[in-house]
One Martini backbone bead per residue (centre of mass of N, CA, C, O) as a GRO file, in nm:
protein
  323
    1UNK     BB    1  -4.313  -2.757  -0.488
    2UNK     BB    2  -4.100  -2.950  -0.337
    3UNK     BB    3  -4.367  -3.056  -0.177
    4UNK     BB    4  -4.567  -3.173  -0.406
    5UNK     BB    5  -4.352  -3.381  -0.519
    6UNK     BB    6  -4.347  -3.552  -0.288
    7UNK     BB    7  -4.609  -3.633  -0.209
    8UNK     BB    8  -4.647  -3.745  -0.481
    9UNK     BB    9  -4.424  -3.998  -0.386
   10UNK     BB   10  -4.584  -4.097  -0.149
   11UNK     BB   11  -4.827  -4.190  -0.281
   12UNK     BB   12  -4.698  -4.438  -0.430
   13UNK     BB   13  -4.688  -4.627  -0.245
   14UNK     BB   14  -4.992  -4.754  -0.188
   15UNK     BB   15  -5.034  -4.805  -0.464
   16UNK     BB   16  -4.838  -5.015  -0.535
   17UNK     BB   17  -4.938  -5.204  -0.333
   18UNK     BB   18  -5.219  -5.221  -0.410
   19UNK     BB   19  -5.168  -5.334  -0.704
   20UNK     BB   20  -4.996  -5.595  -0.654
   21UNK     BB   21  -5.254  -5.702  -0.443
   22UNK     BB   22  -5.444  -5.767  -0.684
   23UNK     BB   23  -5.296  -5.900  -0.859
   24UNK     BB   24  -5.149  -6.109  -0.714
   25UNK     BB   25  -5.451  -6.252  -0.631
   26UNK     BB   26  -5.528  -6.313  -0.897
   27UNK     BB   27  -5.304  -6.453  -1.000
   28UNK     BB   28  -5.385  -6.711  -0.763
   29UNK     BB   29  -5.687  -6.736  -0.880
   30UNK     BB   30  -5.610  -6.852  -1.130
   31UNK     BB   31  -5.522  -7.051  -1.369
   32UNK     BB   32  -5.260  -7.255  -1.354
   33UNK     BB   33  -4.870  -7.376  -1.408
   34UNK     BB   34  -4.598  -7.253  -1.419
   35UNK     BB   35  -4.421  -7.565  -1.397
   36UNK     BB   36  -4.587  -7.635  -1.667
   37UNK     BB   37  -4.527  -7.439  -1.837
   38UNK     BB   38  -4.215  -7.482  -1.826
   39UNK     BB   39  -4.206  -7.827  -1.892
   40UNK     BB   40  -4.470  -7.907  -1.985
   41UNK     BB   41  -4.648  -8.215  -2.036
   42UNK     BB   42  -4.435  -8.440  -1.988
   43UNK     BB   43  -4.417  -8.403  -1.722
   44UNK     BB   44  -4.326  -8.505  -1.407
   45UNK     BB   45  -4.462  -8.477  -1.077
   46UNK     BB   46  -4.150  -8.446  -0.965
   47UNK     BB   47  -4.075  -8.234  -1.168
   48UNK     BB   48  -4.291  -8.043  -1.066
   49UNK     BB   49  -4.246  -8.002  -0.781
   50UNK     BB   50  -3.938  -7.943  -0.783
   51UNK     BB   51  -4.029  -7.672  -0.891
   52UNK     BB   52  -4.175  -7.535  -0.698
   53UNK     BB   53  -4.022  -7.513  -0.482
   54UNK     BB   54  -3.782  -7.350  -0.666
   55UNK     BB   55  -3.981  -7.086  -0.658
   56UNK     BB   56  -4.198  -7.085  -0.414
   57UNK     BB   57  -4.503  -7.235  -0.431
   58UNK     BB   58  -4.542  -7.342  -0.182
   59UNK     BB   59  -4.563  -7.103  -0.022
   60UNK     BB   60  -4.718  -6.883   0.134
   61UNK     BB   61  -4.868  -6.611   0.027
   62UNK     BB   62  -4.764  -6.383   0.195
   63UNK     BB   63  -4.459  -6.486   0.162
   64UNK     BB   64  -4.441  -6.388  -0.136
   65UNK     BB   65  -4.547  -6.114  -0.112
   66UNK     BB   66  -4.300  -6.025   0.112
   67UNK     BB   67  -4.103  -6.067  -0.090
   68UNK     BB   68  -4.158  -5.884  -0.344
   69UNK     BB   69  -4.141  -5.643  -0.159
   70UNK     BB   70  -3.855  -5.662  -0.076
   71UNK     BB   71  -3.719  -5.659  -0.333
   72UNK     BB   72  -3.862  -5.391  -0.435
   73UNK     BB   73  -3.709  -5.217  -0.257
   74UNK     BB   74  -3.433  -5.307  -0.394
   75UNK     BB   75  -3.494  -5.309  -0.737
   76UNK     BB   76  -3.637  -5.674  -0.749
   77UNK     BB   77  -3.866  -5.825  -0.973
   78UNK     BB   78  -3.756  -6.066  -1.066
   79UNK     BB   79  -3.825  -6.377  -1.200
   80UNK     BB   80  -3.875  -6.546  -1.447
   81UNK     BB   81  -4.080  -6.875  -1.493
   82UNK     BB   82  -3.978  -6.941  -1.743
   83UNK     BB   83  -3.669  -6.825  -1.817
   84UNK     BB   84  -3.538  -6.679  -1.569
   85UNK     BB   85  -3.525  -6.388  -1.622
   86UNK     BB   86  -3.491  -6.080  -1.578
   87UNK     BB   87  -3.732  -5.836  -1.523
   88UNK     BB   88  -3.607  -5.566  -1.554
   89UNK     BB   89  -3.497  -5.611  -1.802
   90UNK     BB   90  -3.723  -5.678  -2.011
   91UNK     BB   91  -3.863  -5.427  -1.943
   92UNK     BB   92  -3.673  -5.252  -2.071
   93UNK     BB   93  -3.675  -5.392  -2.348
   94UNK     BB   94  -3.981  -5.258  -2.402
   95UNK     BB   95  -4.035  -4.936  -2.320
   96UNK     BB   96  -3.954  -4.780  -2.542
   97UNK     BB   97  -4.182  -4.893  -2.722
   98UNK     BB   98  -4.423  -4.773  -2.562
   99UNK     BB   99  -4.338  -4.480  -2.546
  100UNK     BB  100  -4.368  -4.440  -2.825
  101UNK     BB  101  -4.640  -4.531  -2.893
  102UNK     BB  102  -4.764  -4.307  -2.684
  103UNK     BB  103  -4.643  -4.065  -2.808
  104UNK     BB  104  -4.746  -4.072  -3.070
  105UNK     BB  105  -5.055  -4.073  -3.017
  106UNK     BB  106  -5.031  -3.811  -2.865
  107UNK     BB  107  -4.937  -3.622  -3.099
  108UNK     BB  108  -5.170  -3.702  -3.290
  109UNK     BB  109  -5.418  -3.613  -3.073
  110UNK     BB  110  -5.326  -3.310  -3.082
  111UNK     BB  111  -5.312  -3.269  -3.413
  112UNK     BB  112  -5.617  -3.302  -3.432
  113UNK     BB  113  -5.779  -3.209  -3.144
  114UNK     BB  114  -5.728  -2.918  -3.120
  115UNK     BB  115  -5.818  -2.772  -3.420
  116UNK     BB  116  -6.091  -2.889  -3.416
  117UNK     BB  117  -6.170  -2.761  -3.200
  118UNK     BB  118  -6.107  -2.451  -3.242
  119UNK     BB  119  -6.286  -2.452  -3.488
  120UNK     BB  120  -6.548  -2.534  -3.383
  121UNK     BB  121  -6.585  -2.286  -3.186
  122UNK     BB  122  -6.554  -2.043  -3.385
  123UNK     BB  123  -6.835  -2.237  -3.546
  124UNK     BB  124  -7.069  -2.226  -3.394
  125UNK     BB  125  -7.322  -2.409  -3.492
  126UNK     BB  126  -7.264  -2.516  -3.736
  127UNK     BB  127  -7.187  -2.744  -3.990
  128UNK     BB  128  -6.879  -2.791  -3.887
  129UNK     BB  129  -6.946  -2.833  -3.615
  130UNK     BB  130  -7.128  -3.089  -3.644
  131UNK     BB  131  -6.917  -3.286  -3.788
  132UNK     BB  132  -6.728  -3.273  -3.579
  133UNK     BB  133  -6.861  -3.394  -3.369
  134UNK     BB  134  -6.968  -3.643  -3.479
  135UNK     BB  135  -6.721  -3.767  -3.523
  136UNK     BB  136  -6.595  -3.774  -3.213
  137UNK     BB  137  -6.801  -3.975  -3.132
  138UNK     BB  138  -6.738  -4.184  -3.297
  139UNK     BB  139  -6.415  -4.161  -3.215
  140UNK     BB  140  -6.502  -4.235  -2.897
  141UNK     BB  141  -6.662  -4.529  -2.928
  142UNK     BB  142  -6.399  -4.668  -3.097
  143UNK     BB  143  -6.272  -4.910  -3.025
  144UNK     BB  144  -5.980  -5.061  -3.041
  145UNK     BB  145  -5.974  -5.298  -3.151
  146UNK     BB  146  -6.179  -5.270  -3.415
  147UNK     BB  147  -5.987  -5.046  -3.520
  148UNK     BB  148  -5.765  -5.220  -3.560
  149UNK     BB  149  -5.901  -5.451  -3.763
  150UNK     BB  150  -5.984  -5.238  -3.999
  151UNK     BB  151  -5.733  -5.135  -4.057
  152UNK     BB  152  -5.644  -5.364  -4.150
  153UNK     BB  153  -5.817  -5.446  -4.375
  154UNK     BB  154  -5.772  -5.163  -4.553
  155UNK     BB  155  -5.414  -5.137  -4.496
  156UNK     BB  156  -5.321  -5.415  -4.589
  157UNK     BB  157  -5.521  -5.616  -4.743
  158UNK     BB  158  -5.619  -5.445  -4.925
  159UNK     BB  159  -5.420  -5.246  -5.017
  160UNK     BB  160  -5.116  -5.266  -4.924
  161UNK     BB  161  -4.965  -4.992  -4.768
  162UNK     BB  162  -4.951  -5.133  -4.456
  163UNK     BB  163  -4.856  -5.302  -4.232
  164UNK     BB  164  -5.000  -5.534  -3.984
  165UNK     BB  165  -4.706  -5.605  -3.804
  166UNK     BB  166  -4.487  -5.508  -3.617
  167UNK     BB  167  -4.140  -5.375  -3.594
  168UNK     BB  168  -3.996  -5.233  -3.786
  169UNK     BB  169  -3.669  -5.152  -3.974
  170UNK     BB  170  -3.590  -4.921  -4.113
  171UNK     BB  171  -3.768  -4.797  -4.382
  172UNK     BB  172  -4.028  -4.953  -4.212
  173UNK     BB  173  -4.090  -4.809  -3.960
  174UNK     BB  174  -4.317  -4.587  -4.002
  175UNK     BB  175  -4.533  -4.774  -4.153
  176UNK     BB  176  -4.574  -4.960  -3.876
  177UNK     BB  177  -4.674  -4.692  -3.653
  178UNK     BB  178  -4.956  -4.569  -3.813
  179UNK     BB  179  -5.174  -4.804  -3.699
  180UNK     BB  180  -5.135  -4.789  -3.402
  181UNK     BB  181  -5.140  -4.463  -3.378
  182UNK     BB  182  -5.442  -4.463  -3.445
  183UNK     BB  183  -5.556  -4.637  -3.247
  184UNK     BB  184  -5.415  -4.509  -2.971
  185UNK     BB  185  -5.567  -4.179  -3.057
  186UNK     BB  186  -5.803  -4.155  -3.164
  187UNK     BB  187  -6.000  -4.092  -2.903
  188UNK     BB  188  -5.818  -3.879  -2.772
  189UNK     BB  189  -5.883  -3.683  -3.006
  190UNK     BB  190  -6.213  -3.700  -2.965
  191UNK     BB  191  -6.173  -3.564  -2.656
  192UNK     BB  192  -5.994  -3.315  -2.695
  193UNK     BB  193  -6.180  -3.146  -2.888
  194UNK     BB  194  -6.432  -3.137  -2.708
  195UNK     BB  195  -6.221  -2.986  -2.455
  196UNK     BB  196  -6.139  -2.769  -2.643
  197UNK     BB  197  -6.399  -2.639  -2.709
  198UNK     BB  198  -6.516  -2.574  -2.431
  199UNK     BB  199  -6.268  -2.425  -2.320
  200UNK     BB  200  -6.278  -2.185  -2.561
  201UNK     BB  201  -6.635  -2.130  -2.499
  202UNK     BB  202  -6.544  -1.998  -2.205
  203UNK     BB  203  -6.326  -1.753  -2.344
  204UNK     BB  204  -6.409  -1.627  -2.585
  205UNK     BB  205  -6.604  -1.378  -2.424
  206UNK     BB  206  -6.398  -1.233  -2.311
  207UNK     BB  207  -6.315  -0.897  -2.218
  208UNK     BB  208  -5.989  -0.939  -2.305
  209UNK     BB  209  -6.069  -0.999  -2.590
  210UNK     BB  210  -6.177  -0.771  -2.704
  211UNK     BB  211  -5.945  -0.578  -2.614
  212UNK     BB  212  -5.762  -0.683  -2.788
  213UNK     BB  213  -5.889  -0.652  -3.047
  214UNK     BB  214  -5.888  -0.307  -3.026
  215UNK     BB  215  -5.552  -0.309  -3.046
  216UNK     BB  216  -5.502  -0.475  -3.331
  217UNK     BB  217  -5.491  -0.743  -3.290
  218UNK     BB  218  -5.442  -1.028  -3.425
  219UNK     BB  219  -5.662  -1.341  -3.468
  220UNK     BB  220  -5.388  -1.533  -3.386
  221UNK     BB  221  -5.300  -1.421  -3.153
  222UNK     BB  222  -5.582  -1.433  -2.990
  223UNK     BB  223  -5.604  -1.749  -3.035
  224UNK     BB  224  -5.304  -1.836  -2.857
  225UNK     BB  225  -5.261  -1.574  -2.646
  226UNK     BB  226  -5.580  -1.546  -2.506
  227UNK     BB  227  -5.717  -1.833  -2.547
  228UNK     BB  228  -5.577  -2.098  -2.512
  229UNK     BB  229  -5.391  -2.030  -2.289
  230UNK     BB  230  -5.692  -2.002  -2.073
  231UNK     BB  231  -5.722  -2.302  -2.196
  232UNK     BB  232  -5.525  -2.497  -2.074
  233UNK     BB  233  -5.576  -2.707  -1.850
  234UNK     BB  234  -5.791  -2.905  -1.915
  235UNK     BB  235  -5.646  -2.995  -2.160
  236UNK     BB  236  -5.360  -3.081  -2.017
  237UNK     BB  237  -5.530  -3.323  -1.823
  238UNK     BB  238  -5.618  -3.481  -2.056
  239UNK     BB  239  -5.394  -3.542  -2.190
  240UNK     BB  240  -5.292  -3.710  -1.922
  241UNK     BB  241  -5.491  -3.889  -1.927
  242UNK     BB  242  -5.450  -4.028  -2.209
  243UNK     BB  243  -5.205  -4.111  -2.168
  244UNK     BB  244  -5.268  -4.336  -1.947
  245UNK     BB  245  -5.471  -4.465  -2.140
  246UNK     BB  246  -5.234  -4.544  -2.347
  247UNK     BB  247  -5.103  -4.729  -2.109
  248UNK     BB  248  -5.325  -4.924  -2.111
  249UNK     BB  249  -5.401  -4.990  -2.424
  250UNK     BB  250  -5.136  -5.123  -2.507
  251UNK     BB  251  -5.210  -5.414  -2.459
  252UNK     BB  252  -5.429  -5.419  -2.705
  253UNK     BB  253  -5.245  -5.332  -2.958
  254UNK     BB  254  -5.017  -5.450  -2.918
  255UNK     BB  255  -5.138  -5.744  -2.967
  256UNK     BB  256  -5.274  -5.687  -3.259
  257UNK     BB  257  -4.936  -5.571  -3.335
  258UNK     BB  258  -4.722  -5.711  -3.256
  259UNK     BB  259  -4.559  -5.467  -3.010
  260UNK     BB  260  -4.305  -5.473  -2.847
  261UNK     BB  261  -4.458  -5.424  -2.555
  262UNK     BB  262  -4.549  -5.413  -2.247
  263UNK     BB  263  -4.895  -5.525  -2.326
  264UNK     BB  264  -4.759  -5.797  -2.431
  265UNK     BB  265  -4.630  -5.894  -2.211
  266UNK     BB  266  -4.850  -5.921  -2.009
  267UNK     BB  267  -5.026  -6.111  -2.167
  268UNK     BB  268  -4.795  -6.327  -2.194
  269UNK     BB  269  -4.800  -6.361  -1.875
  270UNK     BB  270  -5.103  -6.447  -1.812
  271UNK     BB  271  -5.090  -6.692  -1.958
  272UNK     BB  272  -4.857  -6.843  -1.811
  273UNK     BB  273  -4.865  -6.715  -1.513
  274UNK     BB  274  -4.601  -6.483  -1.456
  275UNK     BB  275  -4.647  -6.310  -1.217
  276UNK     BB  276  -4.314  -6.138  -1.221
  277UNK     BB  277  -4.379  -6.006  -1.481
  278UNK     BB  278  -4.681  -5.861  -1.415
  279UNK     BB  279  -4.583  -5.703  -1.154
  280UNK     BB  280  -4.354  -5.546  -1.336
  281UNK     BB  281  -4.549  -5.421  -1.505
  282UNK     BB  282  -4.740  -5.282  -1.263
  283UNK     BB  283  -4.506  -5.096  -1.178
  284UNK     BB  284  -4.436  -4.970  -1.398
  285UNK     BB  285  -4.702  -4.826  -1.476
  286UNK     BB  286  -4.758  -4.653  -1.208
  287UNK     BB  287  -4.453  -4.503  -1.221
  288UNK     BB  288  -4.552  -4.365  -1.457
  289UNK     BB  289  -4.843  -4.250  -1.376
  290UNK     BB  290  -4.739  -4.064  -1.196
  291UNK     BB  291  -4.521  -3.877  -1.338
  292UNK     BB  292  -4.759  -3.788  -1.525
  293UNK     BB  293  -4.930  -3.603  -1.292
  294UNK     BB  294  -4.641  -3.453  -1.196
  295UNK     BB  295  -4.629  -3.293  -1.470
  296UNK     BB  296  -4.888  -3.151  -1.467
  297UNK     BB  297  -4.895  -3.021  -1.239
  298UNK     BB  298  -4.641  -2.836  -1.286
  299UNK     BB  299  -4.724  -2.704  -1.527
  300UNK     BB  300  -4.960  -2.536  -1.416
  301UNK     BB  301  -4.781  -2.349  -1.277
  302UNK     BB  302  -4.659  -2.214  -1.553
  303UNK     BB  303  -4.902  -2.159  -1.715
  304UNK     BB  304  -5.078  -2.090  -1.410
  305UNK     BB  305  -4.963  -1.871  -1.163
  306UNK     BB  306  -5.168  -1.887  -0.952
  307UNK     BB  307  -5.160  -2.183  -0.882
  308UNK     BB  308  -4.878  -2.110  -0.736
  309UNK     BB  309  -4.979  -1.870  -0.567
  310UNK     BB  310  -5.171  -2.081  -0.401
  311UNK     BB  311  -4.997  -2.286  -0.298
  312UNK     BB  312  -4.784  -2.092  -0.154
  313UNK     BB  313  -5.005  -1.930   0.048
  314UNK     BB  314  -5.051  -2.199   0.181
  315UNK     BB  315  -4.771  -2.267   0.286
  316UNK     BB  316  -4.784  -2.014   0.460
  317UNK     BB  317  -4.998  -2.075   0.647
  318UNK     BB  318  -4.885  -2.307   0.775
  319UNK     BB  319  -4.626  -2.208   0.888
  320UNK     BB  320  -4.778  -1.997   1.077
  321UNK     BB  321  -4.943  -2.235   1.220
  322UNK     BB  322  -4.700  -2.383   1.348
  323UNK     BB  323  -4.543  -2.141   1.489
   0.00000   0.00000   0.00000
């Protein structure tokens, strides 16, 4: 296992270098002009050209590119063009918020589309699982934009019983996180039941669940114990790729309600043009999804021990095969 935690950190090498340089480029190639950014339309040419220097807007692309490189292995993020202040300090104040943003919308996601797969499965075919499928369906087809704009219109302007923007402090936190989290969570709440539904559909009638029930077990007992337990991989799998999913789309949630978190950065660091901004939160995202990845991995050996001691197995044969 200690061997697969390591493999799994040195493939962020390529990861990380492979995305900072295609951001890298993009944002090279796109238009605008940070020491305008920085200094106003009222700049002079001269006093444009002198902040360009100092930023190292001159220097040529490889070079400016093998710096930000150079910084990132010291742990060096590099100062943001607008404000001068440290990329890494921004993004640690930015982060707890996506967190929290994306932890919600998993929760939210997990309480809805378990239970919904779990019981549609158990109803196969039924008028209720055909009900549930139809939402899901349209639950996974609906935009984050659209839906955050209904939910706003629907529960804010209209009803007015939960803000639209921002995030509230003390007693108004709660109802500040509700449509946010339902807008990041709803689609991922409905391919999660989908996936659980089939899952569940795998495992229903196996021979061991027979058994179980002959046995006297409660059919609670055999729906957690005997048949979800033994569909949880691909469950599991589901889960680490939308939360990844949700750690991409918080961009846009972000945006739509005002949520102070790294989504919302990104996009105000890219109207800017403010590269070093950009590439900070383009790292910050890719070692969180690695990380992401990395607890999944571990997790199946966990959940399921075979997958253990297949990878086990394998470890003994390179061992003796190279001795």
């Amino acid at each position: 296992m200690g061997k697969l935690i390591l493999k799994r950190l040195l493939m962020m090498i390529p990861v990380l270098l492979g995305a900072t340089l295609i951001v890298f480029t993009v944002m090279e190639l796109s238009p605008g002009d940070p020491a305008l950014a920085k200094l106003g339309s009222d700049a002079t040419p001269e006093a444009l050209e002198q902040v360009r220097e100092e930023m190292g807007l001159n220097d040529p692309f490889l070079v400016r590119y093998g710096s930000f490189v150079a910084g990132l292995v010291q742990g060096d993020l590099g100062r943001s063009y607008k404000n001068d202040l440290d990329v890494m300090d921004q993004l640690m104040e930015r982060l707890p918020n996506t967190i929290l943003l994306a932890g919600a919308a998993l929760v939210f996601a997990v309480a809805v589309g378990v239970p919904v797969g779990i019981l549609s499965a158990r109803k196969q075919y039924s008028f209720l699982d055909n009900i549930c499928m139809a939402l899901t369906l349209l639950g996974a087809s609906a935009p984050n934009f659209w839906l955050g704009m209904m939910l706003v219109m629907l529960f804010a302007l209209q009803l007015g019983v939960l803000p639209a923007t921002g995030m509230a402090e003390g007693s108004g936190f709660l109802a500040s996180l509700i449509l946010p989290t339902i807008t990041l969570g709803l689609q991922s709440a409905a391919l999660l039941a989908r996936m659980t539904r089939s899952a569940m559909l795998d495992v229903l009638r196996q021979d061991y669940v027979d058994t179980a029930r002959s046995k006297g077990i409660t059919e609670r007992r055999v729906i957690f114990r005997h048949q979800l337990r033994n569909a949880l991989i691909p469950i599991i799998t589901t889960m680490g790729l939308q939360l990844g999913v949700m750690l991409g789309g918080a961009v846009t949630v972000e945006t739509i309600f005002a949520w102070p978190g790294i989504g919302r950065y990104i996009v105000e660091s890219i109207n800017l043009k403010d590269t070093p901004c950009v590439l900070g939160a383009v790292v910050m995202l890719a070692i969180m999804l690695t990380f992401i990845n990395l607890v999944v991995d571990v997790i199946y050996a966990f959940v399921d021990p075979r997958i253990k001691s297949q990878y086990n197995a394998m470890t003994k044969r390179r061992t003796l095969s190279n001795g």
